[in-house]
SERO-4910 file (N, C-alpha, C, O; in steps of 0.05 Angstrom, whole numbers):
BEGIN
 pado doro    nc1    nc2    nc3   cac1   cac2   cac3    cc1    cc2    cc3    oc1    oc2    oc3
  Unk    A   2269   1641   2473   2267   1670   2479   2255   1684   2455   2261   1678   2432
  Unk    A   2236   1707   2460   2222   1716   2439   2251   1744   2431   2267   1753   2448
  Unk    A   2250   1753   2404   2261   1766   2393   2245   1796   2380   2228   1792   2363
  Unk    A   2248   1818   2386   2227   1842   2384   2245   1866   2384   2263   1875   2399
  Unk    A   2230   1873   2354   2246   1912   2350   2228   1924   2355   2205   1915   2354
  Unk    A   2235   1953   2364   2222   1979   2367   2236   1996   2350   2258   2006   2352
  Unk    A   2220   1999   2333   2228   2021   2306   2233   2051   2319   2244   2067   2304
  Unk    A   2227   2059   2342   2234   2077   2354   2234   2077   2378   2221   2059   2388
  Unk    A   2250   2096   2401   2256   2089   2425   2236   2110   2440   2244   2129   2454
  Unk    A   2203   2105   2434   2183   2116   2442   2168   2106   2470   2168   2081   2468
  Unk    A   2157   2115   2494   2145   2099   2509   2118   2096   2498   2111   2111   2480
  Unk    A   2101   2075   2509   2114   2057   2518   2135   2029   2506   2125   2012   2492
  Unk    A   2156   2029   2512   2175   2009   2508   2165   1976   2512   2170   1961   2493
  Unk    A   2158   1970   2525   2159   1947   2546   2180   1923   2536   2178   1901   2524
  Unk    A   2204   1937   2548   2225   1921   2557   2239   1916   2583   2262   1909   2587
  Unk    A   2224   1919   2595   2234   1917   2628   2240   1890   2625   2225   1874   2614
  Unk    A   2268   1882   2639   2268   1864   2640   2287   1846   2616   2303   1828   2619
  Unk    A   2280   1855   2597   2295   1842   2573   2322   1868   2567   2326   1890   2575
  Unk    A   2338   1843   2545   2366   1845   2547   2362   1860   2514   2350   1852   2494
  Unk    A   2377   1886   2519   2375   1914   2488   2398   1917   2475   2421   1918   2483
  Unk    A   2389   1918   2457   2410   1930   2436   2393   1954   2425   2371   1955   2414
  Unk    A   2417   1979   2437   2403   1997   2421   2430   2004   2397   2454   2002   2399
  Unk    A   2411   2012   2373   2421   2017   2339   2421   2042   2334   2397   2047   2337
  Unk    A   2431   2062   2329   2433   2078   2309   2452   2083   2295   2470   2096   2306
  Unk    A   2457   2074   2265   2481   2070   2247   2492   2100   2246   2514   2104   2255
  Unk    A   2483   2113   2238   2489   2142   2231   2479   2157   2250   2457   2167   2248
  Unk    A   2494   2161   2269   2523   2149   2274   2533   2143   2293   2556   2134   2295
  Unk    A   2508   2150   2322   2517   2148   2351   2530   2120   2365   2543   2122   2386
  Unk    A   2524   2088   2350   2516   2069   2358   2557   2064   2341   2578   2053   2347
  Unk    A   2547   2076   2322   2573   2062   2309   2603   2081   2323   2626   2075   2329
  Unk    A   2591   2100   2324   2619   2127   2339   2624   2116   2366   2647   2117   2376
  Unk    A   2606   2108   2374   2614   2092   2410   2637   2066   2400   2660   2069   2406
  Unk    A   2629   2046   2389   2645   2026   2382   2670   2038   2370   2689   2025   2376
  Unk    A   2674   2054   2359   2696   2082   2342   2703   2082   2366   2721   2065   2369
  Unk    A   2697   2097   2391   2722   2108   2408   2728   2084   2427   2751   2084   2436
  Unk    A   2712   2064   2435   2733   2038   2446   2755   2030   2418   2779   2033   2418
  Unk    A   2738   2018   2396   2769   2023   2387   2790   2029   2379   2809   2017   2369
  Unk    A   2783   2063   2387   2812   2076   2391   2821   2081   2413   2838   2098   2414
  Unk    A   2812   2067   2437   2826   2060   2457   2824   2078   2491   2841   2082   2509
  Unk    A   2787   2086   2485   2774   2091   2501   2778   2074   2524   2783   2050   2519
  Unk    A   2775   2085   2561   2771   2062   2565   2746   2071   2579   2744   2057   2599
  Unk    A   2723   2091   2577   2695   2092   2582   2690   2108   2566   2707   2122   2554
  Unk    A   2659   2109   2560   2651   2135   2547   2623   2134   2569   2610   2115   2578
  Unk    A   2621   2169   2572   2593   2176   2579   2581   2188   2563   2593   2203   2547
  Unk    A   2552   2187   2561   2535   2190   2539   2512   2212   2553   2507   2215   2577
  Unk    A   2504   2222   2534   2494   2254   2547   2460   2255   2527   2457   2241   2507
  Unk    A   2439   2274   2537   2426   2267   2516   2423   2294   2496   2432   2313   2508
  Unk    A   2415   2299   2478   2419   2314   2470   2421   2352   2474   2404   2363   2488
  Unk    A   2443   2366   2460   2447   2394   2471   2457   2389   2505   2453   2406   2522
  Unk    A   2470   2363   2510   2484   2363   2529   2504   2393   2545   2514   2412   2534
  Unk    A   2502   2384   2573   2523   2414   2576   2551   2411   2569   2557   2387   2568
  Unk    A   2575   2431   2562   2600   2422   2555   2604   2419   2579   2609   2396   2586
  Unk    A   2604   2441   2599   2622   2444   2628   2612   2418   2635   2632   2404   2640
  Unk    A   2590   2405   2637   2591   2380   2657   2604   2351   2643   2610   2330   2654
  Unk    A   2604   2361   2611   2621   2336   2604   2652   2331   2601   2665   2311   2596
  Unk    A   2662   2364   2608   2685   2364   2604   2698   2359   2631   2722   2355   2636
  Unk    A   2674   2358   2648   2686   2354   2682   2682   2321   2688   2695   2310   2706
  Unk    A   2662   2305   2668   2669   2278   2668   2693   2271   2656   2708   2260   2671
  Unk    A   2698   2274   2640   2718   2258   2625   2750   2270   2634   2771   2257   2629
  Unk    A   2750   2294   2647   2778   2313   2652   2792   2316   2631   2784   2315   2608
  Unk    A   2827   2324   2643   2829   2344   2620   2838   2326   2594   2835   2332   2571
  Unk    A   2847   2306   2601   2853   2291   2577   2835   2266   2558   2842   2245   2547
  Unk    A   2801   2285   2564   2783   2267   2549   2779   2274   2523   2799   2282   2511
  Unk    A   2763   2273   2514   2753   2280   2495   2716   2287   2499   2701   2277   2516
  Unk    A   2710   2302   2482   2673   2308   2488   2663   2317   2462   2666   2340   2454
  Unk    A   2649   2297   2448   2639   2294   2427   2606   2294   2420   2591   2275   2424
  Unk    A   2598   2317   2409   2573   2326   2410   2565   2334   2376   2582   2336   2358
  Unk    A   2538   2337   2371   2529   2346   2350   2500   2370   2341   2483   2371   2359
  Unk    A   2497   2381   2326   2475   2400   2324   2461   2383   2302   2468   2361   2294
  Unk    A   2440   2398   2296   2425   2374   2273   2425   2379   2249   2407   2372   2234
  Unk    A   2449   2397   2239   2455   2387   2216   2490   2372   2215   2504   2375   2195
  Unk    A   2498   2357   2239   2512   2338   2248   2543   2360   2254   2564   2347   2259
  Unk    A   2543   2378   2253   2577   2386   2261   2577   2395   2298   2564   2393   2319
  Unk    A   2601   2402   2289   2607   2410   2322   2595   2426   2338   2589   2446   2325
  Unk    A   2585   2428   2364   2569   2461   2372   2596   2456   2389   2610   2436   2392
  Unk    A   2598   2489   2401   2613   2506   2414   2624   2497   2427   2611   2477   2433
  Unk    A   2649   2497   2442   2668   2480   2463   2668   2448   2465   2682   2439   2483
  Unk    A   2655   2429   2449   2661   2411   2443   2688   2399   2431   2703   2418   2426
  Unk    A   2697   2380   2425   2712   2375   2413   2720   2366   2386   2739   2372   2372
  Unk    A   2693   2342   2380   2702   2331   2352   2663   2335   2360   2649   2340   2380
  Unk    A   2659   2326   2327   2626   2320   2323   2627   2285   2326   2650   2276   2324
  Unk    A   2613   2272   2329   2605   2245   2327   2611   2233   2302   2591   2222   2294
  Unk    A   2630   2230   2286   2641   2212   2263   2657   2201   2271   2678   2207   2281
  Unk    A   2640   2168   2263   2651   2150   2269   2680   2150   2254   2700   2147   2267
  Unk    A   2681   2154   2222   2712   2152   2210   2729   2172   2220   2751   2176   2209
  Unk    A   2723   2184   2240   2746   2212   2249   2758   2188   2275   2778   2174   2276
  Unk    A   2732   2191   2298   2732   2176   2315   2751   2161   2319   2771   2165   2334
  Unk    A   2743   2137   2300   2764   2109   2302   2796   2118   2293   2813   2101   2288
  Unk    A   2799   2140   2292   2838   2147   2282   2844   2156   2301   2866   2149   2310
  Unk    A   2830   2171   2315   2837   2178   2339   2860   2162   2353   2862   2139   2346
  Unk    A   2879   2173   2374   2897   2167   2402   2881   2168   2427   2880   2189   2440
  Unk    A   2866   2147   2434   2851   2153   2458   2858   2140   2477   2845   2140   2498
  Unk    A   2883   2122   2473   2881   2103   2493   2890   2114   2527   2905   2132   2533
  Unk    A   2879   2101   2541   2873   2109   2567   2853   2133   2582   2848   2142   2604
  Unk    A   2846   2137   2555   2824   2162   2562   2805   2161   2560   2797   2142   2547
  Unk    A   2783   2181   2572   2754   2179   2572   2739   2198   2555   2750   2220   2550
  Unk    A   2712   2192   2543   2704   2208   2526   2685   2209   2532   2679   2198   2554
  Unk    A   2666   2222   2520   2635   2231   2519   2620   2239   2504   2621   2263   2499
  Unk    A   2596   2222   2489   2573   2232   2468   2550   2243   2465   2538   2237   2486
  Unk    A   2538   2256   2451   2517   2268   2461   2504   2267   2426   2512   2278   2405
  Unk    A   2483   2249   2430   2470   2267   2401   2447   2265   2397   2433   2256   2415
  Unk    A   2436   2274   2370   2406   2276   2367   2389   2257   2371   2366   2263   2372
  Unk    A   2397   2223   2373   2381   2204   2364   2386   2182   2384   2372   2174   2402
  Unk    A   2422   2172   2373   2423   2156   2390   2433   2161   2419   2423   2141   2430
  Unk    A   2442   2170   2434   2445   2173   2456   2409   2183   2479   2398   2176   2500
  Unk    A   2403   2204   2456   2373   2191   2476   2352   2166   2476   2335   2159   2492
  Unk    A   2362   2155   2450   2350   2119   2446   2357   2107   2478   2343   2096   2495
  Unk    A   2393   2114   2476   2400   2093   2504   2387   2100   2529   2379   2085   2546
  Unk    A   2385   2138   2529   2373   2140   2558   2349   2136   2559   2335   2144   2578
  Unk    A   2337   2122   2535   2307   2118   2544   2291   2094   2552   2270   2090   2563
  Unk    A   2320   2074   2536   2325   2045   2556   2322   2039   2573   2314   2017   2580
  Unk    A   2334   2068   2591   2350   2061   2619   2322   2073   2623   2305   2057   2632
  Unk    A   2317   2090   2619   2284   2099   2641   2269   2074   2636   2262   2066   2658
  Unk    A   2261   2055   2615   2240   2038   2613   2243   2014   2631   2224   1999   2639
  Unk    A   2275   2010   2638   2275   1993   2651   2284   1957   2641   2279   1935   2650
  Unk    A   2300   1967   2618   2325   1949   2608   2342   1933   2623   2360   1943   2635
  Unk    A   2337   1900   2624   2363   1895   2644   2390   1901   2638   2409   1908   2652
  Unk    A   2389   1897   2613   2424   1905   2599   2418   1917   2576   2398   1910   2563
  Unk    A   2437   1940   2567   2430   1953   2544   2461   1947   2524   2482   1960   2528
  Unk    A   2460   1933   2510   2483   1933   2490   2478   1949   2470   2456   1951   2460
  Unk    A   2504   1967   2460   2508   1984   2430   2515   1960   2414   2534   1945   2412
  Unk    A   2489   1962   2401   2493   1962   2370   2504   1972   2340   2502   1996   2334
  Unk    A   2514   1958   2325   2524   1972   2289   2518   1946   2278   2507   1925   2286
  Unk    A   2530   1958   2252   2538   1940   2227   2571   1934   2241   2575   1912   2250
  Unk    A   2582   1945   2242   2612   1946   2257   2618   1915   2276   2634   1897   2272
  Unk    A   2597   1921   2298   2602   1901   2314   2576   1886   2316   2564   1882   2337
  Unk    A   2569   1877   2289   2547   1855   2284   2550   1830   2295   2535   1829   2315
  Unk    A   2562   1811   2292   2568   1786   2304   2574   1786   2331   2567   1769   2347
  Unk    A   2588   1811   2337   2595   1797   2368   2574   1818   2384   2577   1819   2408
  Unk    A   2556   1832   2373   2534   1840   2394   2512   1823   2390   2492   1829   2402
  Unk    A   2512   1803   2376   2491   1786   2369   2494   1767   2385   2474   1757   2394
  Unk    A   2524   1755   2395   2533   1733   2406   2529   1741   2432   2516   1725   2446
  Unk    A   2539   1768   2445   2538   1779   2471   2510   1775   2477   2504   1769   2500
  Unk    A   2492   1778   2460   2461   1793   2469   2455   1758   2474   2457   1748   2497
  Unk    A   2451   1745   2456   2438   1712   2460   2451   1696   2482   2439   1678   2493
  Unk    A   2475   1705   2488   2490   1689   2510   2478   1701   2536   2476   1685   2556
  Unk    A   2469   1731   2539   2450   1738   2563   2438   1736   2565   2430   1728   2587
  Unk    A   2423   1739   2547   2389   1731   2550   2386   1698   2556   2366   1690   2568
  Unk    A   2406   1682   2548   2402   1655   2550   2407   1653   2583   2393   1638   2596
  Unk    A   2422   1666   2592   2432   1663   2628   2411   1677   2640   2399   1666   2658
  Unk    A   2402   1702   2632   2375   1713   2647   2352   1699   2644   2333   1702   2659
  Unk    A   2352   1680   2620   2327   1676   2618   2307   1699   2606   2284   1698   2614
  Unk    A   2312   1714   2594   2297   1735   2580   2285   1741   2552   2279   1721   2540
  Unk    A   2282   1761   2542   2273   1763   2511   2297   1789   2510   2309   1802   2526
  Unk    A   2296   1789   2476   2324   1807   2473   2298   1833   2455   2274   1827   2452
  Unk    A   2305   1851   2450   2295   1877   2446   2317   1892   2430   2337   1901   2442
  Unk    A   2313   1897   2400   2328   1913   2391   2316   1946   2382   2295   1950   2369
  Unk    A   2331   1963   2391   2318   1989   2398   2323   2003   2379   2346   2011   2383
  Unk    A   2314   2013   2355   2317   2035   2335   2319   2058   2343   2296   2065   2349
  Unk    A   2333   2076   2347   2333   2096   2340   2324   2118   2330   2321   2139   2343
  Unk    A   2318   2117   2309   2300   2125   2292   2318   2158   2289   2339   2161   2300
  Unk    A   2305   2179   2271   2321   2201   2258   2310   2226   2270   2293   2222   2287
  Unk    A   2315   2249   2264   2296   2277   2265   2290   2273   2299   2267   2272   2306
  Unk    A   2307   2272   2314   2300   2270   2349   2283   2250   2354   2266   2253   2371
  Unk    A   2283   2225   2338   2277   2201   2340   2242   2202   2336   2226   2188   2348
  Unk    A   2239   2217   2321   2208   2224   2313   2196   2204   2284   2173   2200   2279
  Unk    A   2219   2194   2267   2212   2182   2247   2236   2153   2243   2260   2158   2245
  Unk    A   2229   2133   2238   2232   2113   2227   2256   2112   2214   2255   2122   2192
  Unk    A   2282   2102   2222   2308   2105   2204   2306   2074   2188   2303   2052   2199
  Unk    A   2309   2080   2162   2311   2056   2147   2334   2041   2159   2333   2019   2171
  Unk    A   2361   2060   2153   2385   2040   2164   2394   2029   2187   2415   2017   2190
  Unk    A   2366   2036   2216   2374   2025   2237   2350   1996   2231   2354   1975   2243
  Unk    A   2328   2001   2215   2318   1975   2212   2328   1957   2206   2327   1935   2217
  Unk    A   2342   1966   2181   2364   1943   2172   2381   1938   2183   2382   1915   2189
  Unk    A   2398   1952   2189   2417   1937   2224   2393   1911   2240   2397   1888   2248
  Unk    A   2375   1925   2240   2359   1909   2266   2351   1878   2247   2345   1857   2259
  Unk    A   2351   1880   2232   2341   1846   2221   2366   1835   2207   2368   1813   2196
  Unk    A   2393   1860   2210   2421   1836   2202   2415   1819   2234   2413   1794   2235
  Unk    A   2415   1836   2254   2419   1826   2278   2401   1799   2286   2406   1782   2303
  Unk    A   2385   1800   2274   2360   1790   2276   2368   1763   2261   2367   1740   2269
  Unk    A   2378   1774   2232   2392   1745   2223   2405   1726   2234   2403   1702   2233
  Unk    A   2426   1747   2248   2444   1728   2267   2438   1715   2281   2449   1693   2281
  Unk    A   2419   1721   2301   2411   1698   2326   2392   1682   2305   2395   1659   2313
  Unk    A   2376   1682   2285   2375   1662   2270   2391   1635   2266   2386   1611   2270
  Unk    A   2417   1650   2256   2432   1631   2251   2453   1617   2274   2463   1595   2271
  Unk    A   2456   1634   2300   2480   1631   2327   2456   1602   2332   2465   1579   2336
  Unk    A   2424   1610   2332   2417   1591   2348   2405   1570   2327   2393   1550   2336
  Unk    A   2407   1571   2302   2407   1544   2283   2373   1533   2285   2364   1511   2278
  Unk    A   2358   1555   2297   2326   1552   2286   2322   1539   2306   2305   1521   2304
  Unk    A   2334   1543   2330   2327   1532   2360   2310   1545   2377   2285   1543   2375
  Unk    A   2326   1562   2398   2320   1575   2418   2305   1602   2422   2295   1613   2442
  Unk    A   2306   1613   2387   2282   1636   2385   2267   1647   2370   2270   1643   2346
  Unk    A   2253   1658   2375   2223   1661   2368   2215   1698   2360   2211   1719   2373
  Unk    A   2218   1689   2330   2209   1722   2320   2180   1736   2332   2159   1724   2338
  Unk    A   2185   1753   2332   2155   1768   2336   2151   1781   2313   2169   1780   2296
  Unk    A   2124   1800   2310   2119   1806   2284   2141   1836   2275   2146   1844   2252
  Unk    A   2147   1843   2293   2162   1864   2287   2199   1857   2285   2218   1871   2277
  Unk    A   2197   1836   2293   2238   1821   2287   2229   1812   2263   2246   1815   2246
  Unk    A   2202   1800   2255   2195   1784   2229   2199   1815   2204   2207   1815   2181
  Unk    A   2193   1827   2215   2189   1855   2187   2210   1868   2189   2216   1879   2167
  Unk    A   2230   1873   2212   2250   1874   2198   2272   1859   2184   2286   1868   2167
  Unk    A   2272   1831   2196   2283   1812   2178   2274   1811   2142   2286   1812   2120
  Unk    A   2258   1809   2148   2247   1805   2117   2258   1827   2104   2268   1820   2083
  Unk    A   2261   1862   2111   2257   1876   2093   2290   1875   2096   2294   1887   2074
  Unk    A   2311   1871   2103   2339   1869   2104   2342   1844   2094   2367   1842   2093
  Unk    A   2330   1816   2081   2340   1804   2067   2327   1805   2036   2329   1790   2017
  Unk    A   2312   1830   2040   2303   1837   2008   2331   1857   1999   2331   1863   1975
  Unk    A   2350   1865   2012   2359   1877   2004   2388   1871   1999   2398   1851   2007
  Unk    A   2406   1898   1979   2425   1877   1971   2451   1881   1978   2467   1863   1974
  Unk    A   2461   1911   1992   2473   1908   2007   2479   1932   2021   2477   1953   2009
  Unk    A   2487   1933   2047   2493   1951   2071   2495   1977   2065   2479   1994   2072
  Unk    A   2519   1983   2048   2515   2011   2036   2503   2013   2014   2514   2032   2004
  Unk    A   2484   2003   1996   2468   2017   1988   2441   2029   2004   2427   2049   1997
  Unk    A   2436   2014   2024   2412   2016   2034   2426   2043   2045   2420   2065   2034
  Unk    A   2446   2043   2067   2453   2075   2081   2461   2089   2056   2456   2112   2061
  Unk    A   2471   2087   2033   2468   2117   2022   2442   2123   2017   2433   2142   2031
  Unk    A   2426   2112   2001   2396   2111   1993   2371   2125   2014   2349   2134   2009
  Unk    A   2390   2122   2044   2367   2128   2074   2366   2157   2067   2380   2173   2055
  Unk    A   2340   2160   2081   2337   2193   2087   2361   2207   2102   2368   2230   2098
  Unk    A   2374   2186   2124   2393   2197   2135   2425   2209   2118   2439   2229   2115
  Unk    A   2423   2183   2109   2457   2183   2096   2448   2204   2066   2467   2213   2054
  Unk    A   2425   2210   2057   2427   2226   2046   2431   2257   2054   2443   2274   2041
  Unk    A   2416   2260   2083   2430   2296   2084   2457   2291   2101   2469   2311   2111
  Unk    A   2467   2264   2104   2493   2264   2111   2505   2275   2092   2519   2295   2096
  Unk    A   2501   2261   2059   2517   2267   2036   2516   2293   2026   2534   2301   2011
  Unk    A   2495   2311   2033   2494   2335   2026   2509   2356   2041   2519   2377   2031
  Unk    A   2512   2346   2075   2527   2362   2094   2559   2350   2085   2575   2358   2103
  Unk    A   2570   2340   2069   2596   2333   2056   2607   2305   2073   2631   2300   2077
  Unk    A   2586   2291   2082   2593   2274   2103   2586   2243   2094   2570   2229   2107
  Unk    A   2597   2235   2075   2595   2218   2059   2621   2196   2067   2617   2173   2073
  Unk    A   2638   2204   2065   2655   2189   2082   2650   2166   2109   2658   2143   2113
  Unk    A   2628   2190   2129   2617   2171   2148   2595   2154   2138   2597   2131   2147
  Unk    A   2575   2157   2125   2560   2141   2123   2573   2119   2104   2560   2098   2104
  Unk    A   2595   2118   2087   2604   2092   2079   2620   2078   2110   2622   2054   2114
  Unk    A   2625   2089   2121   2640   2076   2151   2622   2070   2154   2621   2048   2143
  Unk    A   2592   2075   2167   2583   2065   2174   2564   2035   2173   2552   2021   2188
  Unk    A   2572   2038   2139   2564   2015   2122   2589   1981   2128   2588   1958   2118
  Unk    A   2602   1990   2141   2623   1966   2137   2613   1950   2167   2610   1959   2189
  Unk    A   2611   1924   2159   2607   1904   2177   2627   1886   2182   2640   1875   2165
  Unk    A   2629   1882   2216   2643   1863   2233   2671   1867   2236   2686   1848   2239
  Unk    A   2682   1900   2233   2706   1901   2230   2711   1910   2262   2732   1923   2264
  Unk    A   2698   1908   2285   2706   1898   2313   2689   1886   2329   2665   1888   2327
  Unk    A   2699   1877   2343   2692   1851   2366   2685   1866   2392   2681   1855   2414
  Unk    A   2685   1891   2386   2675   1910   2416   2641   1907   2425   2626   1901   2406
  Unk    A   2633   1909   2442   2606   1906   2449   2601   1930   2475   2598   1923   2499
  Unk    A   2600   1954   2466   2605   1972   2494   2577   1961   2505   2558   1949   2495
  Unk    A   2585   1974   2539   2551   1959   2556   2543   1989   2565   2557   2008   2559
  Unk    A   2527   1991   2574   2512   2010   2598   2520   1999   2613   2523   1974   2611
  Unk    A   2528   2016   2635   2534   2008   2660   2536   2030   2689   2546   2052   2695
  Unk    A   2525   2016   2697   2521   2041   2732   2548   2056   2735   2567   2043   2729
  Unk    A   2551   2076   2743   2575   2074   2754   2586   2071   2779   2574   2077   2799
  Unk    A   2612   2061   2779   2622   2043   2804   2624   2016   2795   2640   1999   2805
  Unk    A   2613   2012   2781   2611   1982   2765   2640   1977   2745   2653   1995   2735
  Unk    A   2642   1960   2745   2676   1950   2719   2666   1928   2705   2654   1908   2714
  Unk    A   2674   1933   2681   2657   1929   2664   2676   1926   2636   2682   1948   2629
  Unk    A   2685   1909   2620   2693   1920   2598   2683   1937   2574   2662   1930   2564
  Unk    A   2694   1956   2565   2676   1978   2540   2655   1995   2563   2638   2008   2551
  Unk    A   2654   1998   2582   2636   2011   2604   2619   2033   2585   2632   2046   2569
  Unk    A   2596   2037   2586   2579   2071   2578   2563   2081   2604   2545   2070   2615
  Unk    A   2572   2100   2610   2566   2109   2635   2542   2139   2628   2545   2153   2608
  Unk    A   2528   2142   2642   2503   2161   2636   2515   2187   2650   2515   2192   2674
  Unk    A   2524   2201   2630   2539   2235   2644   2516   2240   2669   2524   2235   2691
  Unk    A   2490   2249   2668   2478   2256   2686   2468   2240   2711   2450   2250   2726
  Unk    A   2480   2210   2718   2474   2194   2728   2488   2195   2768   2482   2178   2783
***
């Protein structure tokens, strides 16, 4: 199976058909894995400047609806902003939530327009076991896997720290498949390379363009969360709804 990033979730894509991981560390990609494990049992995902009234009528009264402006805090009748270290303390169990943000949530809905067979969330968080999820599907579909950047600024520029996510990931099926079953392309090859020049996870996200006006908006806290790898085994999916699904992400406007 061939292996291929898109540094941004721009058309044309051409992933129809292949099995996604979409990335954005800071913070949409990692805040989803945050509210399964605080005990989400769906989240719907909105794309950006989402409506409140229609997300607060998905999730009812005991959801939660988690949105952001672009200099990352709360807009109006929302509930929490998208941090992942708030997120994960949360009491959510049995309840439903909903995200909406500048980058990553329209990365995913743009998956789903291109025509993704399966879209897995990606982090540093849940590195290993979205690496393991992604190679074990693509190995049963028979497909190529596609990891989807994100990218920053309404997905208009290049996020360093979702590159580097994308060639840890990249490492991994390296190593799950032991120099077997897949086949870099030139763009899994460049971001591999430029994530094993480097020396480690959080320095690269403080150092990003991102995690820097994180640190200036006093939000420094999240971008070290978001630096920590493999501390869950969650793998949320896209999923239709009506479908069951474990970790389910359901498309608010769908």
């Amino acid at each position: 199976m061939k292996i291929k990033v898109a540094f941004l979730p721009t058309s044309p894509l051409a992933i129809a058909g292949d099995v996604c991981i979409v990335v954005d560390v800071i913070r949409a990609t990692t805040a989803l894995v945050g509210l399964f494990d605080a005990g989400s049992n769906r989240v719907f995902v909105g794309g950006f400047r989402s409506d409140v009234a229609k997300a607060r009528a998905a999730v009812g009264e005991n959801g939660v609806i988690c949105a952001e402006l672009d200099d990352g805090s709360t807009p109006l009748g929302f509930d929490h902003e998208p941090s992942p270290s708030l997120l994960s303390r949360l009491d959510l169990s049995g309840r439903s939530a909903m995200l909406a943000t500048a980058n990553g949530t329209p990365a995913i809905l743009a998956a789903v327009r291109e025509g993704a067979a399966l879209i897995l969330i990606g982090s540093l968080r849940n590195l290993d076991a979205v690496a393991r999820r992604a190679l074990s599907e693509a190995s049963s579909r028979k497909t190529d896997i596609t990891i989807i950047c994100s990218g920053q600024l309404r997905n208009s520029r290049i996020a360093i720290e979702d590159s580097y996510c994308a060639g840890m990931i990249v490492s991994r099926f390296c190593d799950l498949s032991n120099g077997g079953a897949v086949k870099l392309d030139d763009s899994a090859s460049l971001a591999h390379g430029f994530t094993i020049s480097q020396d480690s996870a959080v320095k690269v996200l403080l150092g990003s363009m991102t995690g820097r006006r994180f640190i200036g908006n006093c939000r420094q806290n999240d971008v070290e969360f978001c630096a920590r790898i493999n501390e869950s085994k969650i793998v949320p999916v896209v999923t239709a709804q009506g479908e069951e699904c474990d970790h389910p992400v359901y498309l608010l406007d769908a």
